[in-house]
KOLDRENSE-312802 format. One record per residue (C-alpha): residue number from 1; x, y, z. Coordinates in nm, 3 decimals, always signed. Layout:
# residues N
- NUM_X_Y_Z .
...
***
This chain:
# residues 164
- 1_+8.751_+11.051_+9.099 .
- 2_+8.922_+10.852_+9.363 .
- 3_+8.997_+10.884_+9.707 .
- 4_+9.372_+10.877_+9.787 .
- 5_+9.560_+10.637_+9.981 .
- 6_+9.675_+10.759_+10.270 .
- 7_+9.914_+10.902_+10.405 .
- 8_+9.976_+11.104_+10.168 .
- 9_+10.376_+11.179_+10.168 .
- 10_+10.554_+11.420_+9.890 .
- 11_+10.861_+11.602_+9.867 .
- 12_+11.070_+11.953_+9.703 .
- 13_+11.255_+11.918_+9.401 .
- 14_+11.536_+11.875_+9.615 .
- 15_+11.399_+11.652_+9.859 .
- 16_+11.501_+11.952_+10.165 .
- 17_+11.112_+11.982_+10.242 .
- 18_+10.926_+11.686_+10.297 .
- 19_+10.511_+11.646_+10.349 .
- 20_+10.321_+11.443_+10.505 .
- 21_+9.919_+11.423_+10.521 .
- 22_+9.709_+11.264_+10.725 .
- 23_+9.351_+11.336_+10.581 .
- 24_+9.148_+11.359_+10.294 .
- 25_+9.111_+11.666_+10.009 .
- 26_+8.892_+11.910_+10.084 .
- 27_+8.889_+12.026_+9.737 .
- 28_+9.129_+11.994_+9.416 .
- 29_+9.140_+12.308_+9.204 .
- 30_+9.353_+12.403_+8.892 .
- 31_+9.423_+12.792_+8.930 .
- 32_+9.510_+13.009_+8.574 .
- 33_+9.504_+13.360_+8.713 .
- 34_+9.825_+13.500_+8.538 .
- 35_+10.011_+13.519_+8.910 .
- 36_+9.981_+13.131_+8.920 .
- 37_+10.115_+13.080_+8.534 .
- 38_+10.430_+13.293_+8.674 .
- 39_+10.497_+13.100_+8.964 .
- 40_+10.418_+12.733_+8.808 .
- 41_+10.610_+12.834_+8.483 .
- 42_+10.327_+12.714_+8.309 .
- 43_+9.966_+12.767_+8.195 .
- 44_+9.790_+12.741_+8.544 .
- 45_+9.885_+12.534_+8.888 .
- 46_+9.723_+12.249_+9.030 .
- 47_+9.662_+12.291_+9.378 .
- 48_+9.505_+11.990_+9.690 .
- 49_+9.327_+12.172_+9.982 .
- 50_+9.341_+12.011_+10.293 .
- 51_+9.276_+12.055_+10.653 .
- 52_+9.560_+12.236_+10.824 .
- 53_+9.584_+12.004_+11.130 .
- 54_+9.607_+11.682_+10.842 .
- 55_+9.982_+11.864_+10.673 .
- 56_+10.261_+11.901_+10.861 .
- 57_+10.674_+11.980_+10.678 .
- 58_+10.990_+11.887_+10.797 .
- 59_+11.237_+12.107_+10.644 .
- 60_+11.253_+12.468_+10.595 .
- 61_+10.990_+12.685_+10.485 .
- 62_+11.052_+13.046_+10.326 .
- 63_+10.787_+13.319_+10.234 .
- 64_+10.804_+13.383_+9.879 .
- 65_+10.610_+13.463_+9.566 .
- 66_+10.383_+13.744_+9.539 .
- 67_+10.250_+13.798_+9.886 .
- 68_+10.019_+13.971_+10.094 .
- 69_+9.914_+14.009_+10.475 .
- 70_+9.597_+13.843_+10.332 .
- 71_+9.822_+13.532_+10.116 .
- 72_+10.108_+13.384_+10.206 .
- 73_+10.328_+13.158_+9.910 .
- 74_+10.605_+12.912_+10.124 .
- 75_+10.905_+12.768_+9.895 .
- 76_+11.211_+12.544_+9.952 .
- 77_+11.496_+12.794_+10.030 .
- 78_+11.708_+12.573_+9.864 .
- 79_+11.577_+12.444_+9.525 .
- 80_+11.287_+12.729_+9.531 .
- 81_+10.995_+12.534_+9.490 .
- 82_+10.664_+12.662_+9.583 .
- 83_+10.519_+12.449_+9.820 .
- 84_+10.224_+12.565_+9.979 .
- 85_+10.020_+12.889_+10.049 .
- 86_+9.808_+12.987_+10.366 .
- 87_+9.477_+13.232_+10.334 .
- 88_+9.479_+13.479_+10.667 .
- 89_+9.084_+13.403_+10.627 .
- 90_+9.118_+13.051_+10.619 .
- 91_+9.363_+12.929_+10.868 .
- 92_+9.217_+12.625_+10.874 .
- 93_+9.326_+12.506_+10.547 .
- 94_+9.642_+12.481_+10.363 .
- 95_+9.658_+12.516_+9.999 .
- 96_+9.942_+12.271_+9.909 .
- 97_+10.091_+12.215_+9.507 .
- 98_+9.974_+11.900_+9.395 .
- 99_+10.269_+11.832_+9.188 .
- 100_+10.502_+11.808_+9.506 .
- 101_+10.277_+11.491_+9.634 .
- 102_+10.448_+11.150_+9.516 .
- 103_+10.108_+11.000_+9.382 .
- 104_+9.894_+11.162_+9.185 .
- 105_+9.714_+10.904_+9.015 .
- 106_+9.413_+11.032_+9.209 .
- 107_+9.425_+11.388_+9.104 .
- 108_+9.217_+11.560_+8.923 .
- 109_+9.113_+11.911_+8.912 .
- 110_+8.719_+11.944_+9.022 .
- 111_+8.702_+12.337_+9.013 .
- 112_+8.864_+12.584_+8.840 .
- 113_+8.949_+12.943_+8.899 .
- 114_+9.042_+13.222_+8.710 .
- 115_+8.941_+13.138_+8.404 .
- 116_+8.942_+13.439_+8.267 .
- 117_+9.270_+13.492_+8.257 .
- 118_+9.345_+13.117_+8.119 .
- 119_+9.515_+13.035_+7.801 .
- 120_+9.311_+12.975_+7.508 .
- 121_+9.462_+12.638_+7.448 .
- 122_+9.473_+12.501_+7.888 .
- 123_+9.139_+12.231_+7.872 .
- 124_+9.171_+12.091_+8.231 .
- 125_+8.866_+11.827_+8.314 .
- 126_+8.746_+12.066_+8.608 .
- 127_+8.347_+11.961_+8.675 .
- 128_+8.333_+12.340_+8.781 .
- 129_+8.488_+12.695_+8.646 .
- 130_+8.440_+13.021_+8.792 .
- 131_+8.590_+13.327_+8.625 .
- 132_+8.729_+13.485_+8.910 .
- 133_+8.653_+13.256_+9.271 .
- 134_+8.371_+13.112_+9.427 .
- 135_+8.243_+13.433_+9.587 .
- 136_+8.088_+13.348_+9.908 .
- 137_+8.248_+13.072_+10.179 .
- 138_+7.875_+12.908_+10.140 .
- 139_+7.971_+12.845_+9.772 .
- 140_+8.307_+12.747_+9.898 .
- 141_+8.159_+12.528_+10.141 .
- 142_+7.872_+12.343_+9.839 .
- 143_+8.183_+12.322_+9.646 .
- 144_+8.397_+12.085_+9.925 .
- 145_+8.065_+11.922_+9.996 .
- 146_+8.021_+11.818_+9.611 .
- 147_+8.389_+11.675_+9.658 .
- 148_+8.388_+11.498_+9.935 .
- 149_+8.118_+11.299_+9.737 .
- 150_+8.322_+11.229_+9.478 .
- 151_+8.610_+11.080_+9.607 .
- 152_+8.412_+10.911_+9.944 .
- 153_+8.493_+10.513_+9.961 .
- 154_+8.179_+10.299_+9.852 .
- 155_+7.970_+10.189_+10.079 .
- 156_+8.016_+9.882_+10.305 .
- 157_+7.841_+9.588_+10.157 .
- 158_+7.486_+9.562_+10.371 .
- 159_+7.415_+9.184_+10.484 .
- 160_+7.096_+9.173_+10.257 .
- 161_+7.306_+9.278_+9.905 .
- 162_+7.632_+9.126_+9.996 .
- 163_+7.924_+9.269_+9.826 .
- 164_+7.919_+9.522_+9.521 .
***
């Protein structure tokens, strides 16, 4: 896995909603519960988790999707694509659809969710799988740490070894 180049910038299908990030992944996930295969039309949705302070829109943002006071789906009002969701526990973080973001040559799932409820046939390269979700935020918070080392940038060459 690679680190992305930042910023990262993305965009709607319509272009009405743009994003902008400022910081690294805190995790990448590909999600199959059967809510996520609705709303992605497709056999599970690829999702970036970032810090909340790193994303910021321009454009407007509409609740959508199946909701809660506990999960909240935002979409494009105008071409209706989701864009991100928001976790009451987790304000910190913004759950943002990978697909929207202009590269992706860095993405790739490294934990997946809901497998239980995948298709038979939907292989993603995940280093991780949970049935349901990582049930505690300390698992959670292994999980980002085994990221973060997975996509850090090498090293600075030390004066004794020179460069790599």
């Amino acid at each position: 896995m690679t680190q992305p180049n930042l910023p990262l910038t993305g965009a709607c299908l319509c272009g009405a909603v743009q994003l902008h990030v400022t910081a690294a992944p805190l995790l990448t996930l590909a999600c199959h519960c059967r809510d996520c295969q609705k709303l992605a039309a497709s056999a599970y949705s690829l999702t970036v988790m970032f810090p909340a302070a790193a994303v910021t829109t321009t454009g407007e943002l509409v609740l959508g999707g199946l909701h809660s006071a506990e999960r909240k789906h935002y979409y494009c009002p105008n071409c209706l694509s989701f864009v991100l969701s928001r976790l009451k526990a987790a304000p910190e973080r913004v759950n943002l659809r990978a697909s929207l973001l202009d590269d992706l040559t860095w993405f790739t799932p490294f934990v997946e969710i809901m497998s239980a409820e995948k298709q038979p046939w939907a292989d993603v390269p995940a280093r991780h799988s949970y049935a349901r979700f990582p049930t505690t935020a300390e698992a959670l918070a292994e999980l980002m740490a085994d990221y973060a080392k997975t996509i850090a940038p090498p090293p600075p060459p030390s004066p004794e070894t020179g460069p790599a």
